[in-house]
Every structure is written in structure tokens, then in C-alpha cells.
C-alpha positions as CSV (number, residue, x, y, z in Angstrom):
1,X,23.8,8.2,-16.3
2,X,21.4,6.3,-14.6
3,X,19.7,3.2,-16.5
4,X,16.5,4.3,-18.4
5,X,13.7,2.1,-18.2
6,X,11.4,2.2,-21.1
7,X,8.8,-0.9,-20.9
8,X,5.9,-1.4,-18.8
9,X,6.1,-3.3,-14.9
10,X,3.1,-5.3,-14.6
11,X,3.6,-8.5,-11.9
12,X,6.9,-7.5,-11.3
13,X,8.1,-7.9,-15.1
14,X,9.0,-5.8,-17.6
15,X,7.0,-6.6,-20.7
16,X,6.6,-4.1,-24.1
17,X,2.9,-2.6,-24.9
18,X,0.4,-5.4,-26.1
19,X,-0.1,-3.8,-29.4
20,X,4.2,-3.0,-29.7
21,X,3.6,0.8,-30.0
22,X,5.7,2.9,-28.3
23,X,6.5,6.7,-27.6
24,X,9.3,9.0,-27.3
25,X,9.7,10.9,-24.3
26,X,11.5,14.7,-24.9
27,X,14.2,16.7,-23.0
28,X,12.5,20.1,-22.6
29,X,16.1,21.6,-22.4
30,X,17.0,20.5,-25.2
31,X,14.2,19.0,-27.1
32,X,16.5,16.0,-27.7
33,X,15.0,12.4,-27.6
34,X,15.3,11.0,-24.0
35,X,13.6,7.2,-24.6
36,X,11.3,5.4,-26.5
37,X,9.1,3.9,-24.3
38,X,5.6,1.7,-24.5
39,X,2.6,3.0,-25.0
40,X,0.1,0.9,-23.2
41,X,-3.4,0.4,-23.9
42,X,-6.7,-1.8,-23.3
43,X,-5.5,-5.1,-22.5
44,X,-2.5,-3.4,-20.6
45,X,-4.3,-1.8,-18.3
46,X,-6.6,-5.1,-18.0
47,X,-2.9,-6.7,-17.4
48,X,-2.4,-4.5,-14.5
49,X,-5.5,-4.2,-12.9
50,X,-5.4,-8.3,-13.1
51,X,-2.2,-8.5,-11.6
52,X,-3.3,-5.9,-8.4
53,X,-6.4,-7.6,-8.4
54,X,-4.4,-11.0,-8.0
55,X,-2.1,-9.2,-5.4
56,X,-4.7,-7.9,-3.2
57,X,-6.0,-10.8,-2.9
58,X,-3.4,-13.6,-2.1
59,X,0.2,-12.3,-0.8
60,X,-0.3,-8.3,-0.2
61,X,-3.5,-9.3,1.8
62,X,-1.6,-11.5,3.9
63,X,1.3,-9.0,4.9
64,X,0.8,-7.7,8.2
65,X,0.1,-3.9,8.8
66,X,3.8,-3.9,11.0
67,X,5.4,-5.6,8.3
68,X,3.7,-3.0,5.4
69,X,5.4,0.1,7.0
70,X,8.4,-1.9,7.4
71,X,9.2,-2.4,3.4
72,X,7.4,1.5,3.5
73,X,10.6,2.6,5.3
74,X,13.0,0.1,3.2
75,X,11.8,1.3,0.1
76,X,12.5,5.0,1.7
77,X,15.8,3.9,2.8
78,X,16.4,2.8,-0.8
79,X,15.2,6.0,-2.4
80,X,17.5,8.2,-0.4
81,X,20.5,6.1,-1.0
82,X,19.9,6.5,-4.9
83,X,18.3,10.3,-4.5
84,X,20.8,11.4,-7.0
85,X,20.3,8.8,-9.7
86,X,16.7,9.9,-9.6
87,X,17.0,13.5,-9.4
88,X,19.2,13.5,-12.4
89,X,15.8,11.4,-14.1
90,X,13.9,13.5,-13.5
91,X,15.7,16.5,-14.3
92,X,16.1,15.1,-18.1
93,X,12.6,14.1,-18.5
94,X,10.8,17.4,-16.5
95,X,13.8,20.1,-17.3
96,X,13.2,21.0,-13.8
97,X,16.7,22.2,-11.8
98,X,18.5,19.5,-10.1
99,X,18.5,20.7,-6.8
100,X,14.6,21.3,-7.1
101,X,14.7,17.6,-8.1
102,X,16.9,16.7,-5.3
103,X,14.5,18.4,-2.9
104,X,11.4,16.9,-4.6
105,X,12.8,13.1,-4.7
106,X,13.5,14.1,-0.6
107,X,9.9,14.6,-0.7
108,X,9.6,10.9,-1.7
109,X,11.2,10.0,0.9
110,X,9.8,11.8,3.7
111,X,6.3,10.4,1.7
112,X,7.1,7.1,2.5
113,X,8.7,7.5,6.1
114,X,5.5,9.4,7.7
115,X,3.0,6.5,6.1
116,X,5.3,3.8,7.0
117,X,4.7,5.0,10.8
118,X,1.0,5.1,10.5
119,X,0.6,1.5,8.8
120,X,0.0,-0.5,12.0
121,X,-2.0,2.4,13.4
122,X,-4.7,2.6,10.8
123,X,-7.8,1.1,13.4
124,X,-11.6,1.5,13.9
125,X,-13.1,2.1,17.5
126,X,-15.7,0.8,19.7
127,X,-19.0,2.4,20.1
128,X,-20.8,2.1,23.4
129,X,-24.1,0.2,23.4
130,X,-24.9,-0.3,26.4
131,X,-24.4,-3.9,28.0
132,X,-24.9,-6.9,26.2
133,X,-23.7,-5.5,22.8
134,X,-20.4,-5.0,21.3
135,X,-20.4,-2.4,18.6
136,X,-16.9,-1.4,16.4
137,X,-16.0,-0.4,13.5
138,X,-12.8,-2.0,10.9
139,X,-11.3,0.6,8.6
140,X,-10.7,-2.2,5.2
141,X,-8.2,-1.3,2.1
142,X,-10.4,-0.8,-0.9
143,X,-8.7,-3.6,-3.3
144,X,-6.8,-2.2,-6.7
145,X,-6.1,1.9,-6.4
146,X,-5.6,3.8,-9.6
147,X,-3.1,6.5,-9.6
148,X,-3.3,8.9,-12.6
149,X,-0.3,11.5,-12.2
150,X,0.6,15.1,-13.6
151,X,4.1,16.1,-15.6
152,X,4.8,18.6,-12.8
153,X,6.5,16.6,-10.0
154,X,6.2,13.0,-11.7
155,X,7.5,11.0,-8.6
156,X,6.2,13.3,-5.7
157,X,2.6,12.9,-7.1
158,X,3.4,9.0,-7.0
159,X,4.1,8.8,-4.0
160,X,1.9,11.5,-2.3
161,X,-0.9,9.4,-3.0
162,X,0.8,5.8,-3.3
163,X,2.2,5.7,0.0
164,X,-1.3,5.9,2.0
165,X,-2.4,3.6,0.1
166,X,0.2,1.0,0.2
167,X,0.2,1.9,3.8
168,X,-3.7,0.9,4.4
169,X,-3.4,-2.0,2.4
170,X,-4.1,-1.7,-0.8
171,X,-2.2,-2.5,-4.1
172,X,-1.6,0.2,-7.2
173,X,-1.2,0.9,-10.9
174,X,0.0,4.3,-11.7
175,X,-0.1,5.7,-15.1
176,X,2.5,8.5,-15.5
177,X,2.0,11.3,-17.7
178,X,3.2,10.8,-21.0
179,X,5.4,13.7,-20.9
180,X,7.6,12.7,-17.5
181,X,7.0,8.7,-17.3
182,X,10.5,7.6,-16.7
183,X,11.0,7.8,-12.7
184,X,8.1,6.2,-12.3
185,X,9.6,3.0,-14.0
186,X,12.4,3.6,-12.7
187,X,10.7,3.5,-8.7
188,X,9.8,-0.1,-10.1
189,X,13.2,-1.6,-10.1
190,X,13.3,-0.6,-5.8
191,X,10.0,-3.1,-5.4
192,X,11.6,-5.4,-7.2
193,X,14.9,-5.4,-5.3
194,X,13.3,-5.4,-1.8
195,X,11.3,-8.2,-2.8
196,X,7.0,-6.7,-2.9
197,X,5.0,-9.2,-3.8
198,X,4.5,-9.2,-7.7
199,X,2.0,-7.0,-8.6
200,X,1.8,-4.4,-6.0
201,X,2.8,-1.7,-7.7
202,X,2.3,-1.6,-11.7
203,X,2.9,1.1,-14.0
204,X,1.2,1.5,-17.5
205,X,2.6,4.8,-19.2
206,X,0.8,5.9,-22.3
207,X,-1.8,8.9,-23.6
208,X,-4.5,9.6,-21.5
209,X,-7.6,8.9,-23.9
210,X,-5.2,5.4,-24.5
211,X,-4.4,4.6,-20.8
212,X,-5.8,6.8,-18.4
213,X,-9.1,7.0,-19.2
214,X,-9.6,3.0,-19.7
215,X,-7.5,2.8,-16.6
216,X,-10.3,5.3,-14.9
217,X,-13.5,3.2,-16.1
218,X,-11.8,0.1,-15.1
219,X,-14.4,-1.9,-13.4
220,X,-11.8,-3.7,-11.1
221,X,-10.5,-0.8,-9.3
222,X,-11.2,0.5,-5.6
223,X,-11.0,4.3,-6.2
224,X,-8.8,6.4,-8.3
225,X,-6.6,9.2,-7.5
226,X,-5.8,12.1,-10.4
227,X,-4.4,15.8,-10.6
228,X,-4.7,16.9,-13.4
229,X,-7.1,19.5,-15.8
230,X,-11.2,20.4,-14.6
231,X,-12.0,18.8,-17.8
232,X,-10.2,15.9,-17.0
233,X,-11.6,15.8,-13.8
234,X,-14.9,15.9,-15.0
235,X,-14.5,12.8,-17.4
236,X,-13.0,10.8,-14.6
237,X,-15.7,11.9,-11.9
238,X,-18.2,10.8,-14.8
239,X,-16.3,7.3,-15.3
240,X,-16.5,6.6,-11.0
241,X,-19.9,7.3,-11.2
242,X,-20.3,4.7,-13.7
243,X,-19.1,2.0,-10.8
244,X,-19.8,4.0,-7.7
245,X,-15.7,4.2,-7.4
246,X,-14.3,7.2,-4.8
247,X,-12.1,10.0,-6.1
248,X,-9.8,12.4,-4.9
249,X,-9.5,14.8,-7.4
250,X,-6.9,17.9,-7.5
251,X,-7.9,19.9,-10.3
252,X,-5.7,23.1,-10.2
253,X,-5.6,26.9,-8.9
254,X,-5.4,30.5,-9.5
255,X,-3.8,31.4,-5.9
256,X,-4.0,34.6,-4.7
257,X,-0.5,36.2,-2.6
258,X,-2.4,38.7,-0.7
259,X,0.0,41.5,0.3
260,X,-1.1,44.2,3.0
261,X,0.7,47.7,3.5
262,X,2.3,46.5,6.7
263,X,4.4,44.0,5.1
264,X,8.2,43.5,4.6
265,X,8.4,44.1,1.3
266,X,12.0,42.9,0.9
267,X,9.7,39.2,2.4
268,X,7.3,39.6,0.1
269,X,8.6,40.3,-2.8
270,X,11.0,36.9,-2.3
271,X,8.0,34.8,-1.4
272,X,5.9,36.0,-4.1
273,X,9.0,35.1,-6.5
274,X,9.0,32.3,-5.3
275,X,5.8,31.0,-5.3
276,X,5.1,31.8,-9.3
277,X,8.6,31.2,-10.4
278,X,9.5,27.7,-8.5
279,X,9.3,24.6,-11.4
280,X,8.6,27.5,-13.4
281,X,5.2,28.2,-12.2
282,X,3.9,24.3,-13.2
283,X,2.5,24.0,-9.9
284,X,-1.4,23.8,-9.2
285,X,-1.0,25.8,-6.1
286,X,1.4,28.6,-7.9
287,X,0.9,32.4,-6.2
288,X,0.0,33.7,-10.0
289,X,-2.2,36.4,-8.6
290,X,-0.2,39.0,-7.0
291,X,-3.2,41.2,-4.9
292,X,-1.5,44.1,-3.1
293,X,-2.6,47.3,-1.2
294,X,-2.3,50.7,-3.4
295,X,-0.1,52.1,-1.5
296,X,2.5,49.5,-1.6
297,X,2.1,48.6,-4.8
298,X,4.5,50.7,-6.8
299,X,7.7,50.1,-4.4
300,X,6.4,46.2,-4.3
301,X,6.5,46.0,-8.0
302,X,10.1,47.0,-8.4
303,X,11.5,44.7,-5.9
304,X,9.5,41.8,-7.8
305,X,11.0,42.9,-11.0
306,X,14.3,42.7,-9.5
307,X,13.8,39.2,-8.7
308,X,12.3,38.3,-11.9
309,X,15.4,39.9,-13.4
310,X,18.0,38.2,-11.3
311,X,16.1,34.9,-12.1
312,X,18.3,32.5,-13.9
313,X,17.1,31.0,-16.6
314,X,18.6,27.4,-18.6
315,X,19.1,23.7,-18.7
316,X,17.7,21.6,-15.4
317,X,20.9,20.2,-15.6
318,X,23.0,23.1,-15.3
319,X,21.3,23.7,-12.6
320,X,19.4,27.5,-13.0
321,X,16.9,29.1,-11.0
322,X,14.3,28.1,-13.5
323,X,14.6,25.5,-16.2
324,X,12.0,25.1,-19.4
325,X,8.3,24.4,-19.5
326,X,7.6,20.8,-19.7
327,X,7.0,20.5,-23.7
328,X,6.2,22.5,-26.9
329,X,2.6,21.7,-26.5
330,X,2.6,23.8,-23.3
331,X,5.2,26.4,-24.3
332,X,2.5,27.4,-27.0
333,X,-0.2,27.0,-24.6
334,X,1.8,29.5,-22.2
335,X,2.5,31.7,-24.7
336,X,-0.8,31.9,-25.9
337,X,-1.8,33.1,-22.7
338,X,1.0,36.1,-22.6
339,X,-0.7,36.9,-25.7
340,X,-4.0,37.0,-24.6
341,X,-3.2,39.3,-21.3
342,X,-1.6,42.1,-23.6
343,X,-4.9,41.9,-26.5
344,X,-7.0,42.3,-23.5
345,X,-5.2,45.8,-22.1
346,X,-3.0,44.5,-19.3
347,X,0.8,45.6,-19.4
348,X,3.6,43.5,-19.7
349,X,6.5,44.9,-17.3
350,X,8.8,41.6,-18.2
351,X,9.0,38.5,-20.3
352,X,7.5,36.8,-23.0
353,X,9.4,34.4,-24.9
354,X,13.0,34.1,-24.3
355,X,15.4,34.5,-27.1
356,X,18.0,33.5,-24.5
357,X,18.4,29.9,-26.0
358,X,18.1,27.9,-29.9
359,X,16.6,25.0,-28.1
360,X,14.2,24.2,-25.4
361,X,10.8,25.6,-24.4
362,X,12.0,28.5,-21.8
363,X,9.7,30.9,-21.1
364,X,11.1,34.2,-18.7
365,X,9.8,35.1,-15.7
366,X,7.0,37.6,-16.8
367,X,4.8,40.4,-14.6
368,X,1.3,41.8,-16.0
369,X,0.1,44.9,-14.4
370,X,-3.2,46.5,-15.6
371,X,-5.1,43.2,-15.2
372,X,-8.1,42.6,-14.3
373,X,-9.9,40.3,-12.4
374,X,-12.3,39.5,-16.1
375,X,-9.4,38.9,-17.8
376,X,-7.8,35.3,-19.3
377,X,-4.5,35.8,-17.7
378,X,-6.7,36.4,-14.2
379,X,-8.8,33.8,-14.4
380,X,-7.4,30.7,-16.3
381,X,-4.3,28.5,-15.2
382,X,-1.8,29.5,-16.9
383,X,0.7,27.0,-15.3
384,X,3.5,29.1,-16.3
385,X,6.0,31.9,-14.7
386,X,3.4,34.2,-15.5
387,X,2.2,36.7,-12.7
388,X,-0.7,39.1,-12.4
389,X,-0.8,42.1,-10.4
390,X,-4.3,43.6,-9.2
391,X,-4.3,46.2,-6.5
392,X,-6.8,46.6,-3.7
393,X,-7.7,49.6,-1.3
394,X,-9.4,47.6,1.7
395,X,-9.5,44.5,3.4
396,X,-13.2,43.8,1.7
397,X,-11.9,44.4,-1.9
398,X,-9.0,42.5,-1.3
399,X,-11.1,39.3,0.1
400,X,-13.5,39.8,-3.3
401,X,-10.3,39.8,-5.7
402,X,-8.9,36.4,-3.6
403,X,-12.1,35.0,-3.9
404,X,-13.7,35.8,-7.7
405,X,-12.0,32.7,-9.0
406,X,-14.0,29.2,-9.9
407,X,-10.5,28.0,-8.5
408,X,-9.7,27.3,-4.6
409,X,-6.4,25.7,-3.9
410,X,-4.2,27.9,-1.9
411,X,-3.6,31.9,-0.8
412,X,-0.8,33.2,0.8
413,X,-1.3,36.5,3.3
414,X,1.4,38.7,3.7
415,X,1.0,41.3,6.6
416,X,2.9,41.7,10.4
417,X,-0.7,41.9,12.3
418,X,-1.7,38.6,13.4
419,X,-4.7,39.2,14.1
420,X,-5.8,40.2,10.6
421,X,-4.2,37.7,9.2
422,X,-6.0,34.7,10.8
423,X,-9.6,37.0,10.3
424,X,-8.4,37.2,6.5
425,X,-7.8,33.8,6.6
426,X,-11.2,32.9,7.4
427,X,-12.5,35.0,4.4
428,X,-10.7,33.3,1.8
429,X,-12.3,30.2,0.1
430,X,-9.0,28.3,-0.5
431,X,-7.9,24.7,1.5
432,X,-4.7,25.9,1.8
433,X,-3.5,29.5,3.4
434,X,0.0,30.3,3.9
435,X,0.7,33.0,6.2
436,X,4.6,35.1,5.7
437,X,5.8,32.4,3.4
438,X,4.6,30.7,0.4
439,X,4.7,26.8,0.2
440,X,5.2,26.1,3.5
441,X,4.1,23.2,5.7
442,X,4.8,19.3,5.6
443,X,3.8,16.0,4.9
444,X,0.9,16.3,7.6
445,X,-0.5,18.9,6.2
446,X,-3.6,17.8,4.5
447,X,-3.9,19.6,0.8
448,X,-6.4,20.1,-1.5
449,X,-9.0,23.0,-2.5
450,X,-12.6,24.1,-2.7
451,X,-14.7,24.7,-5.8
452,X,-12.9,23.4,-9.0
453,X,-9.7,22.8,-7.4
454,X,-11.0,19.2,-6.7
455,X,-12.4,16.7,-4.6
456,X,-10.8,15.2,-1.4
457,X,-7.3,16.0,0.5
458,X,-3.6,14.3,0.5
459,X,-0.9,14.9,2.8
460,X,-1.2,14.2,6.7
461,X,-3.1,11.0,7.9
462,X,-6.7,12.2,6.6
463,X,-5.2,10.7,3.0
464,X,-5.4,7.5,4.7
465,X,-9.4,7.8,4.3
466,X,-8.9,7.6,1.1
467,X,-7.8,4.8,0.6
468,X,-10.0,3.0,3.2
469,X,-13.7,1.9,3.8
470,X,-15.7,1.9,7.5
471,X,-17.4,-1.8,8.3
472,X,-19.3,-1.7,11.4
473,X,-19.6,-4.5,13.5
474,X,-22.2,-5.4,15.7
475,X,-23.0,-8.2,18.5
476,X,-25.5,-9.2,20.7
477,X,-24.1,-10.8,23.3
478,X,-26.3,-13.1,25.6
């Protein structure tokens, strides 16, 4: 197995926690102890921000936009020769299934690829005065960028948002989740080998009240990047606004798969699978509301069940079709939820708990019908393989269901008539709609949501603004 790496990076060295403490990071598969790593506070995160600061300034500054996307594509090239080593990472420290690791580390890659081709094309433009003036505009890095990253796809959130803003100039210090820190660290070791200038990219892992949030109300950084909770959220929009820092914020979902009568069934019923059951529903753009037509709904339901009961269910390692939730904490929090649907009158068709294994937090793939849309297990994210089924009898009803949610990340339509598909789509208050399949698109596709869901969009080149500031220029010229 690949070497763990279980201090912090800061300037390009490895150095233990200030105050010595450290943590132990859990295999959900086996609840086994995975590494004891450091768990950085205060002057650790002043440590970081110092050595970005220091970064920024001198060598990073200096590096030429052609010669930024051209470690970019090293540090890809680097990635994918080890994509194995990593996926095996973060198999152990998420439970997720290998190949879904594989395919999320080639996610990495492809990160880092498509901003490495728009470093040296990150420019302002000229705006006509009229003679005797010249007007234009510089698009500047904002300085130290602070990247505060779910459990759910640990190195794929790193990079989604480190990558544009390497490529625009900036430097980084990420703090991983506490849960899933140890491929972040281990990214470390590929800036060191291709020679970044110290300080580049640091990574402080700790507990969010410990790290994050000290790391948020840094005075010294640019803007800060998070997915996460709402309530989260809120505490780091509330920390910006001390310093007048931007955000980009993804907060979360409830996504509606909207299913009409005139769909393949046999389609939807594997895309809907697949969007609740995939990482075993930890994803913030999970399909966990399943809104269907009446008159489909009964031969719909049994294909889904006989997905969910073909699912595969055990150790990331062993590669299954679904692995374990992340850690106890959110086994009970899932389960609680499971709870909650049946107390409030919705039916169970499958799961719960599974008695399957004597270790590990696996949940089975579980179907609610009966819900409605006032219920917990309708409203909340769950974050779990746990899908709610509430039937609709026209186009109207089905756009209310979709859209009574304080949630807006994503919706997928399901129906063979174009044409109401892309009307449907313009009903639905979501920044993401899928149409015939369920997470689709590609790096430039720009994702994020309305309402709650957050603040801002990543993916395509519109992440770039992000991580950049307009100066305007202008001369009177005589």
C-alpha cells in the first residue's frame, strides 16, 4: 500500500500540529484505524496563510501564466501515472468503491488538464473611448485562496476549485475534512516532486470549529471556497463579511428525477439508481426525490426495486456497487432520517440498516413511497441511499413538487418529447438540469445551485472568476 502521510505541508515541509495533537482517521468498511494524523489549529493555519502569503508574493508571482499551466499539466501527468496509488487512498479513508475512486481521481486529472489550457488565456479587453484614450481592463489573482473541502469526493473537491485558481494565479491552503484528509496530503508529495515553489499549495487537516473556521476568518486570505452544510455556510458567509472576502459556496440539494409517462422506463429506472445510489447517495447533487407521473408509477417502482435489490453492497475495496457511509456519526444521522420517514406515515418498500455485515457503517439501498412533499425525508438532505417517491398527475404539479424545496442544485427530466423537456426545464429552479441521464456533463460545465444550494459556480472557465479581480485602466493620451 501506498505511503500514508499523516502531518501537515506548510512551505513545502512536513511539520506535526503546533500544539502536538493529533487525530485518527477511520476505515468506514471496517471501522479499523487508518492513521493518526495532526490536528492543526491557530497558529497552523497562521503558518499556512504566511507561507501563501509569502508565495504569492515573491516566486508564484513571478511564474509566467504559460509556464503555470505547464506544471498544471505535469502535476496531471503525475496524477494519472500514480491514479491507482490514490484511488486505493481514497478508497480506505472514504469506503467508496475502487473503480468509483478510479474514476473520481480521473476527474483530477481532467481538473487540472482543462485549467492548465486556460492559464495563459485568462485576459481583460479594451473598451473603446473614443480617440485620445486608452481604456482596458487586467483580470489580477486575488493573493492566498482558502479551500475548505467535504468527505464525499476528498481529492475531486481539491481540485475542482484548486486548479482555477492555481491556474489565475493564486496560491492555496486547503483544509480537508477530518473524516477523508489523507489524499489531500498525499497530492502534496507531487508539488514537491515537480518542484512548486514552497508554499503554493498547503494543507492544514483538523476539525472544523479548530481549523476551518479560523482558516475562514483569516484576515490574510483572498476569498474562500467551501461545500459543505447551510449552517456552515452561513458561519463562513458571516466570517467574509467580516473582511469583505468573496465566496463560492455549495451548500447541498434535494434533486428532484422528474419522470414523465412517455419515458423508457427500463432508462429511468437505471438513471434514477443511479443518481441516489452512486457513493452511496453522499453527493450534494444526489436524485433523492423520485417525482413520477401516476400512471407510471407502479410499473416504475418495481423496476427501481429491482435495481436497489441487485445493488451490491460491501468493502470499497472489494470493490461493490455501493460501499459504507463515510463514518458512524453519519450512519446514525442517516438512520435517523429512515426513522423519521416511517414515524411520519411514508412506506418503506426496502432498506434500513443492513445486517449484511459485523463491521462498517453500510446502510442498503432504501425506497419510501407514501411521502410527502412536508415530510423530513422530502425536505432535508439526507445524504444517504435513501429515495423518496412522490407522484404527480400534470406537468404543473410536477413543476410545484420539483420546486417546493429551500434547496436548488440539480433536476434530472426524464421524458422522449423534446420539446417538453426544455419548457420543463425552464420551470425548474435548479443550476443544474440533466435531461435522459443523471450526472452528465464535464469539466466545462459550470455547477452550482439557486436558493440554499449556495453561492457562486465551478466547473467550466466561469470558475476562473472566482478566483480573479477586474482593474480597469485608463489613459489620456495627448
Amino acid at each position: 500500500m501506498t505511503e500514508i502521510r499523516d502531518q501537515l505541508f506548510i512551505a513545502n515541509g512536513w511539520t506535526p500540529a503546533r500544539n502536538g495533537r493529533t487525530f485518527e482517521v477511520i476505515d468506514p468498511s471496517t471501522e479499523e484505524v487508518l492513521a493518526t494524523v495532526a490536528r492543526g489549529g491557530q497558529e497552523d493555519v497562521d503558518d499556512a496563510v504566511a507561507a501563501a502569503r509569502a508565495a504569492f508574493d515573491g516566486p508564484w508571482r513571478r511564474v509566467t501564466p504559460q509556464e503555470r499551466g505547464r506544471l498544471l499539466y505535469r502535476l496531471a501527468r503525475e496524477l494519472e501515472a500514480r491514479i491507482e496509488d490514490f484511488a486505493e487512498l481514497e478508497t480506505l479513508d472514504t469506503g467508496k468503491p475502487l473503480s468509483h475512486a478510479r474514476g473520481e481521481i480521473s476527474g483530477c486529472v481532467s481538473y487540472l488538464d482543462y485549467y492548465a489550457g486556460a492559464a495563459d488565456k485568462i485576459h481583460g479587453e479594451s473598451i473603446p473611448l473614443g480617440p485620445g484614450y486608452l481604456n482596458y481592463t487586467v483580470l489580477e489573482p486575488l493573493g492566498v485562496t482558502a479551500h475548505i473541502v467535504p468527505w464525499n469526493m476528498p481529492l475531486s473537491m481539491v481540485c475542482r476549485s484548486l486548479a482555477p485558481a492555481l491556474a489565475a494565479g493564486n496560491t492555496a491552503v486547503v483544509k480537508p475534512a477530518e473524516q477523508t484528509p489523507l489524499t489531500a496530503l498525499k497530492f502534496a508529495e507531487l508539488f514537491l516532486e515537480l518542484g512548486f515553489p514552497a508554499g503554493v499549495y498547503n494543507v492544514v487537516t483538523g476539525f472544523g470549529e479548530e481549523a476551518g473556521k479560523v482558516l475562514s476568518e483569516h484576515p490574510d486570505i483572498g476569498s474562500i471556497t467551501f461545500t459543505g452544510s447551510v449552517e456552515t455556510g452561513r458561519s463562513i458567509l458571516h466570517a467574509a463579511a467580516e473582511h469583505v472576502k468573496p465566496v463560492v459556496l455549495e451548500l447541498g440539494g434535494k434533486s428532484p428525477q422528474i419522470i414523465f409517462s412517455d419515458t423508457d422506463l427500463d432508462l429511468a429506472a437505471a438513471e434514477i439508481s443511479k443518481g441516489i445510489y452512486s457513493n452511496t447517495g453522499q453527493y450534494c447533487d444526489a436524485g433523492s426525490r423520485l417525482v413520477v407521473e401516476e400512471g407510471v408509477k407502479e410499473p416504475l417502482l418495481e423496476k427501481v426495486l429491482d435495481h436497489s435489490h441487485r445493488i451490491t453492497l460491501g468493502k470499497g475495496m472489494d470493490d461493490p456497487d455501493m460501499g459504507p457511509l463515510v463514518s458512524a456519526e453519519h450512519l446514525e444521522r442517516v438512520l435517523g432520517y429512515i426513522a423519521s420517514g416511517e414515524q411520519e406515515g411514508a412506506t418503506m418498500l426496502t432498506g434500513g440498516l443492513s445486517g449484511e455485515f459485523e463491521r462498517g457503517y453500510f446502510v442498503s439501498p432504501t425506497v419510501f413511497d407514501g411521502v410527502e412533499s412536508k415530510m423530513r425525508i422530502a425536505r432535508e438532505e439526507i445524504f444517504g441511499p435513501v429515495l423518496s417517491v412522490l407522484p404527480f398527475s400534470d406537468e404543473d404539479e410536477a413543476a410545484r413538487i420539483a420546486n417546493d424545496s429551500s434547496y436548488g442544485l440539480a433536476a434530472g427530466i426524464f421524458t422522449r418529447d423534446i420539446d417538453r423537456a426544455l419548457r420543463f426545464a425552464a420551470e425548474i429552479q435548479a443550476g443544474y438540469i440533466m435531461i435522459n441521464e443523471y450526472f452528465t456533463g464535464g469539466m466545462g460545465s459550470p455547477f452550482g445551485g439557486y436558493k440554499q444550494s449556495g453561492i457562486g459556480r465551478e466547473k467550466g472557465l466561469v470558475a476562473l472568476e472566482n478566483y480573479t479581480q477586474i482593474k480597469n485602466v485608463v489613459a489620456r493620451v495627448r
